[in-house]
C-alpha positions in Angstrom: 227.5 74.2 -122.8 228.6 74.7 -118.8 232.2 75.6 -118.3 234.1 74.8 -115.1 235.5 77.4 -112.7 238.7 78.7 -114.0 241.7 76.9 -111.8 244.4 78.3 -110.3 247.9 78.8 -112.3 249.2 76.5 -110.7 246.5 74.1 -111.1 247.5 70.6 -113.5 244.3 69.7 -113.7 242.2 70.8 -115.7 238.5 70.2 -116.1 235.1 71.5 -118.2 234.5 68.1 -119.8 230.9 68.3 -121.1 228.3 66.1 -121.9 229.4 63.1 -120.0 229.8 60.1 -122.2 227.2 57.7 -122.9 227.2 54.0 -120.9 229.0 51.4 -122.2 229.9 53.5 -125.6 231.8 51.4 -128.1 235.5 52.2 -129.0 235.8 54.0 -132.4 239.8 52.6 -132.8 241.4 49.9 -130.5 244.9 51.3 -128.4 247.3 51.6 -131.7 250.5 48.9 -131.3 254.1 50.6 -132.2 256.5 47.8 -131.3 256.1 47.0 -127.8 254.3 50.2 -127.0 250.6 50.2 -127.0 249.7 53.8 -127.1 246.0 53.7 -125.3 244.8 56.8 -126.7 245.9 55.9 -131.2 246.8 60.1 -131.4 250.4 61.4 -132.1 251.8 64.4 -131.2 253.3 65.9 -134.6 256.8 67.1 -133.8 256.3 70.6 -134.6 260.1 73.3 -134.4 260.0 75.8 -131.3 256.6 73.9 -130.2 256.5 70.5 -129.2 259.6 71.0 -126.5 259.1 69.3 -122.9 256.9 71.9 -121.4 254.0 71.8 -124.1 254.4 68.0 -124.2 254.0 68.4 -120.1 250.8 70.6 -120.7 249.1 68.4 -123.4 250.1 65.0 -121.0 248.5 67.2 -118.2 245.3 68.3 -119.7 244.7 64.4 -120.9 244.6 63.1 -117.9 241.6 64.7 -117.3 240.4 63.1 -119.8 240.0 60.2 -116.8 237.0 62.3 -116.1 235.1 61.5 -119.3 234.5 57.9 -119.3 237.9 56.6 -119.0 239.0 58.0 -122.2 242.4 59.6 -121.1 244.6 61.8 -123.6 247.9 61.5 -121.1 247.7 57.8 -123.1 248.7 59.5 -126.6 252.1 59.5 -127.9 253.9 62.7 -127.5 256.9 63.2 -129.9 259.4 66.0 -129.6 260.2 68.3 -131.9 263.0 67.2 -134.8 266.8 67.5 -134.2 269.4 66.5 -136.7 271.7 63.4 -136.2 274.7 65.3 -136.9 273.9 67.6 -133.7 272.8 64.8 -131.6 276.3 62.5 -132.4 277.9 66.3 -131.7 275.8 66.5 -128.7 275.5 70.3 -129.1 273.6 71.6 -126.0 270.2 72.7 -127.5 270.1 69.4 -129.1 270.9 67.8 -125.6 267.3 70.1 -124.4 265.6 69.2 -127.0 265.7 65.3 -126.6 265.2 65.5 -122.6 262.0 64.4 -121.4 260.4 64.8 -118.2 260.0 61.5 -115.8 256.1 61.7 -116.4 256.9 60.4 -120.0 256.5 56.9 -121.5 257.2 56.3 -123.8 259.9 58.7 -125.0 259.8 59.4 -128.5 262.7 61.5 -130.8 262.4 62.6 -134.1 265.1 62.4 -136.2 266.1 64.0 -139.5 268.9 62.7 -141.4 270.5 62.9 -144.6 273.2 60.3 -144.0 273.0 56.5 -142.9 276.0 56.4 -141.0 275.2 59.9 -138.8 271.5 58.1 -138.8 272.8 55.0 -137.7 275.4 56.8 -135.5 272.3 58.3 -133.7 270.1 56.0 -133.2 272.8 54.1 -131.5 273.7 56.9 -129.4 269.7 57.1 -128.7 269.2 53.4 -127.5 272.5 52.6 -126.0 272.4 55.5 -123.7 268.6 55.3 -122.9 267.8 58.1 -124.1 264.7 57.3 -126.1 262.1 54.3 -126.4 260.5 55.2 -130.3 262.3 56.9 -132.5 260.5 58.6 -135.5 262.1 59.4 -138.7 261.3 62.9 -140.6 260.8 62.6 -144.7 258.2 65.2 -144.5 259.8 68.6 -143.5 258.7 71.0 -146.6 260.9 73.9 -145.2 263.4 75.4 -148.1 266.5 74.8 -146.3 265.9 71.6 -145.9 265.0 70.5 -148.9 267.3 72.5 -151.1 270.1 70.1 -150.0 267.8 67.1 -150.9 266.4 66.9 -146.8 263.0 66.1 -145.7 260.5 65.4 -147.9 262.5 65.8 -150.8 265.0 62.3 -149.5 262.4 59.5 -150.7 263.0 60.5 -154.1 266.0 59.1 -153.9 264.9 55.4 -153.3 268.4 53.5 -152.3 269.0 56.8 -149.8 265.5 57.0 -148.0 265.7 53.2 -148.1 269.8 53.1 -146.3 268.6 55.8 -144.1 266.0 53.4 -142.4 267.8 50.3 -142.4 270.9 52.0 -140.5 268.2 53.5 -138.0 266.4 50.0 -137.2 269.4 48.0 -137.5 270.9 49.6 -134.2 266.9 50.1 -132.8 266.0 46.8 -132.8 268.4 44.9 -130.4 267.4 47.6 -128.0 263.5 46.6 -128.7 263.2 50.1 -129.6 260.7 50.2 -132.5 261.7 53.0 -135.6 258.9 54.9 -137.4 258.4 56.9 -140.8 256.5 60.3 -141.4 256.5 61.7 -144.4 255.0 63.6 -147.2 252.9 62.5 -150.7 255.6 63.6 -152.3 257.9 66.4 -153.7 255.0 67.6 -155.7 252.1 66.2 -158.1 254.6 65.0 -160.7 257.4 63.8 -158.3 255.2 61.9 -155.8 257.2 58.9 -153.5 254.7 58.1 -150.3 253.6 54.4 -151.9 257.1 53.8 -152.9 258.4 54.9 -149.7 255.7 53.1 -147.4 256.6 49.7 -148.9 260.2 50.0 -148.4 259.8 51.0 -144.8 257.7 48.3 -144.2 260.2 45.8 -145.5 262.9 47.5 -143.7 261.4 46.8 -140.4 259.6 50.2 -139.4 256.7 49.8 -136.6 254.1 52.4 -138.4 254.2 54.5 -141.3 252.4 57.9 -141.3 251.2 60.3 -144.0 250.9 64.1 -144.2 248.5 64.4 -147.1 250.5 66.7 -148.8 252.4 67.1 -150.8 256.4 69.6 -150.1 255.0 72.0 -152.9 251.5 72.4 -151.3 253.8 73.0 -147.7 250.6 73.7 -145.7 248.0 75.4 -148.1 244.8 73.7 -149.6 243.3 70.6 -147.6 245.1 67.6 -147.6 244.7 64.6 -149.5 243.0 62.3 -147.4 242.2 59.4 -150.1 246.6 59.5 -150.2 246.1 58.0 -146.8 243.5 55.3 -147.7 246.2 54.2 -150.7 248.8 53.8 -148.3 246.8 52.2 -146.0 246.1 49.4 -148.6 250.1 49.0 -149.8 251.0 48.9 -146.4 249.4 45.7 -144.8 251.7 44.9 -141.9 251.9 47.7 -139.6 249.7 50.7 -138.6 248.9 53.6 -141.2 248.3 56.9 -139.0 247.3 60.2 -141.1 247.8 63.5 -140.7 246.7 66.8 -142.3 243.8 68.9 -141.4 242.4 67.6 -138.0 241.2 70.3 -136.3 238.9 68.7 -134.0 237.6 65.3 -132.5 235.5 65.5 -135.5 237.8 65.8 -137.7 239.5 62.7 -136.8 236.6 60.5 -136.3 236.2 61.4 -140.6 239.7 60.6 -141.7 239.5 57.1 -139.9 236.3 57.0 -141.4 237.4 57.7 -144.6 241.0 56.2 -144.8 240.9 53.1 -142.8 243.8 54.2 -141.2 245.0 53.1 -137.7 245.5 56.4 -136.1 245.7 59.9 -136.3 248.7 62.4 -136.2 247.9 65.9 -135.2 250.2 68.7 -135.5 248.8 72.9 -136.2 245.2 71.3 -134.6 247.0 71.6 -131.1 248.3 74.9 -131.5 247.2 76.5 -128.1 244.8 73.9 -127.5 246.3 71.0 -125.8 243.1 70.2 -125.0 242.7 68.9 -128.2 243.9 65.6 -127.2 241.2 65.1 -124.4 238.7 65.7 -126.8 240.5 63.0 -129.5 240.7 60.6 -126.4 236.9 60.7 -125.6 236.1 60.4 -129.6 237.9 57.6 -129.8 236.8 55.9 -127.2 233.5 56.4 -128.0 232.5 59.3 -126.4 230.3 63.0 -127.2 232.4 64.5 -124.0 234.6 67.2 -125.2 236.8 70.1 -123.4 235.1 73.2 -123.9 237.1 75.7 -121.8 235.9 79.4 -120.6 238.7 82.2 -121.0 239.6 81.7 -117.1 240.9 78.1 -117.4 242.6 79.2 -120.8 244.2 81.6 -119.7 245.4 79.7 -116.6 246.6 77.3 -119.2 248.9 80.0 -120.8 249.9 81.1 -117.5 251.1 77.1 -116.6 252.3 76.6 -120.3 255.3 79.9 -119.5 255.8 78.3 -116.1 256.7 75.1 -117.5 258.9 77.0 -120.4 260.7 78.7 -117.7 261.7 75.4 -115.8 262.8 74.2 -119.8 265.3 76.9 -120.1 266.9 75.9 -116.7 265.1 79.3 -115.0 265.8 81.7 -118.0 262.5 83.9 -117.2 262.6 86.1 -120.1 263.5 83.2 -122.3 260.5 81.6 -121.2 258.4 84.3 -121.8 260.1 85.0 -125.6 258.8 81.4 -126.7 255.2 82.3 -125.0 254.3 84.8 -127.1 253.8 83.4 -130.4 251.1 80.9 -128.4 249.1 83.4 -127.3 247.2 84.5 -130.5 246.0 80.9 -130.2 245.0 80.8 -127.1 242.8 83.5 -127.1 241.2 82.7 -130.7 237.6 83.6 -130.6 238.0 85.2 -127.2 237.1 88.9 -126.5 240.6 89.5 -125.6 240.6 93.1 -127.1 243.7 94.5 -129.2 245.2 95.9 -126.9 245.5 93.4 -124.4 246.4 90.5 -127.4 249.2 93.2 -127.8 250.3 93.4 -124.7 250.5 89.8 -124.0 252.8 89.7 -127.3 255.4 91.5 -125.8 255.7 89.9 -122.1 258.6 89.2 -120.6 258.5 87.9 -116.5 255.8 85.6 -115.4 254.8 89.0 -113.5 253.5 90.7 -116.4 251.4 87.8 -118.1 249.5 87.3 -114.6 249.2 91.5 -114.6 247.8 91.7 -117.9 245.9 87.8 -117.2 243.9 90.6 -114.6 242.6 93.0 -116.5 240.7 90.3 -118.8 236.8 89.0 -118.2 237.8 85.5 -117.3 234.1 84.4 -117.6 234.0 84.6 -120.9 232.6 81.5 -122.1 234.0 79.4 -124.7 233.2 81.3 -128.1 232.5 78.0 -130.2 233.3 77.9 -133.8 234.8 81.2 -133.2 237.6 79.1 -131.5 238.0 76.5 -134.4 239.1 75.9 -137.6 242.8 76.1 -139.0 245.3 77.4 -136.7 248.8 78.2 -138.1 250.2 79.6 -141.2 248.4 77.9 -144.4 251.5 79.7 -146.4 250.6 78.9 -150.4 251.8 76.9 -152.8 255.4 76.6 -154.2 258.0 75.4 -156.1 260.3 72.9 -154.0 263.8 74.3 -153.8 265.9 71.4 -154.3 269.5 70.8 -155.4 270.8 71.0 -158.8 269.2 67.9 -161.2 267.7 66.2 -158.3 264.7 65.3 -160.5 266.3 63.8 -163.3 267.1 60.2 -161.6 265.8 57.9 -158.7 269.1 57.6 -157.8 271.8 60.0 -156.0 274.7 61.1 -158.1 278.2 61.8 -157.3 277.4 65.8 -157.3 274.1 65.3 -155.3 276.2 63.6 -152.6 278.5 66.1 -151.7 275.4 68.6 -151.8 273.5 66.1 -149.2 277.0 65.1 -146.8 276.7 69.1 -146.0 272.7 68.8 -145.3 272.5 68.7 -141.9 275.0 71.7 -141.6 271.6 74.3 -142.2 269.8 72.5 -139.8 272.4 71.4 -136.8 271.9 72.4 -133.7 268.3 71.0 -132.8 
């Protein structure tokens, strides 16, 4: 397929959108309602840790736009969410937390994650969020597999405690709503095969007043190995009647998205490892859904570039801190240049930059006309990890319910995890 010419670093917008859409093609999903937002383009942004900060959100917002280009179809239309931060830090307002929620002017709507264990802190937060402006969607995270999060009952091990998950969301949308601030859920299957919550927890967040529910098809002990469960989302999608179903595991193309809808039913489409040094990605989900063959199909020049702007924007996130900027670059660079003849030594390099100086030196010494490799460039992206068994706290499986002993395990939850 023809490439464009590679632009400039400090180009913002990107092209090589190829084919060109067909005339008059026919929508594949309708703009997806949350509240009073109607996000154009039905794709979320997964909140991702150490990824999803302003400056990728900026880079995936920029590289939709030129989705404009390809029928109308524009990416810049998805909903970007930023990456989780615990209530207790936000009501603290500890300063990486304060980072972490700021948004540049170019987005609407602005969208937080929050993770709570607590419905007062969650309650506490929310308030904070909407009373200050601070945010106009505010997501709720029951899906986090991570061990330190669900060994003091966080994440996705919370909806197996029913009343908990359920005071967690009422607290949230009771102070969202007067704002018109709509509240949503992500979350997991379930703790594992035996322990599993999502149809449970979908109905009570429906009732509770959530905007859209969304499913990892997964379950905590699977974290991110094997495929996900796909026909989990389809279930859901038949409990919950009222308001959207989005699913999420496994889309790693345009493709891949246009299946699970096909599959599922489901309203939209949550992508989180898929976009890992490709925020392309959500041109090409744009065009799909809007009917359209026109994907993004980059040569190494314009990747590169993108690397290049992706450090610049990481600097201006770190208020000018250079070599802070160019710490958090490093792990995006092995999926960048996936599929690309990069050579060793160069990938090395990269790995180990530290000044905007050094990524355009060793940027140089690459063949920038390297065309884009195909499949070589797709496919999973991230760490699979295998499967597990879910560290949770003491007897957190014998009951629905949360015992005196499990509550003073959960009050200290969000200490592991303050801070952002």
């Amino acid at each position: 397929m023809p490439t464009s010419t590679a632009p400039a670093a400090t180009s913002t917008a990107p092209a090589a959108i190829s084919p060109a859409p067909a005339p008059g093609a026919t929508p594949v999903l309708p703009p997806l309602r949350i509240g009073r937002h109607v996000i154009g383009s039905p794709v979320v942004l997964a909140p991702m840790a150490g990824i999803t900060n302003r400056a990728f959100r900026r880079l995936c917002r920029e590289y939709g736009s030129a989705g404009l280009e390809a029928g109308g179809a524009s990416g810049a239309t998805s909903l970007y969410v930023n990456e989780m931060v615990t209530s207790r830090a936000l009501v603290e307002r500890t300063p990486e937390t304060m980072r972490l929620i700021s948004h540049g002017p170019e987005e609407q709507p602005r969208s937080v994650q929050l993770y709570s264990v607590d419905p007062v802190t969650a309650g506490l937060a929310a308030r904070m969020l909407v009373s200050e402006d601070r945010a106009d969607h505010i997501d709720l995270n029951f899906g986090c597999p991570v061990p330190k999060v669900t060994r003091k009952g966080g994440g996705a091990a919370l909806p197996w405690k029913t009343e908990l998950f359920r005071g967690i969301v009422r607290a949230v949308v009771r102070e969202a709503t007067p704002y018109d601030v709509p509240v949503t859920v992500k979350m997991r299957i379930g703790i594992d095969d035996d322990h599993v919550t999502y149809l449970d927890a979908g109905r009570i967040a429906e009732a509770e007043g959530v905007a859209a529910v969304a499913l990892h098809g997964r379950t905590a002990a699977q974290a991110y190995s094997g495929s996900a469960r796909w026909d989990a989302i389809a279930r859901l999608k038949e409990a919950v009647r009222t308001v959207p179903v989005l699913g999420n595991g496994d889309i790693w193309s345009a493709e891949d998205a246009l299946e699970m809808v096909r599959r599922t039913g489901c309203d939209g489409v949550v992508v989180g490892r898929g976009c890992l040094g490709r925020p392309w990605l959500f041109t090409d989900l744009a065009a799909a859904f809007a009917g359209s063959s026109a994907r993004v199909r980059p040569d190494l020049g314009e990747v590169t570039a993108t690397l290049r702007r992706h450090a610049e924007y990481l600097v201006d996130f770190y208020d000018g801190d250079e070599q802070r900027a160019c710490r958090d670059i490093r792990k995006h660079i092995a999926w960048y240049l996936k599929g690309f003849p990069a050579g060793s030594t160069v990938r090395n390099r990269l790995a180990l930059v530290d000044s905007l100086e050094s990524i355009d030196a060793l940027i140089a010494t690459m063949d920038l006309s390297a065309p884009w490799p195909g499949e070589a460039a797709e496919g999973q992206r991230g760490r699979a990890g295998s499967p597990r068994v879910v560290a949770l706290p003491e007897n957190w499986l014998r009951s629905r319910d949360l015992d005196e002993a499990q509550a003073a395990v959960v009050a200290q939850a969000e200490l592991s995890v303050s801070g952002g």
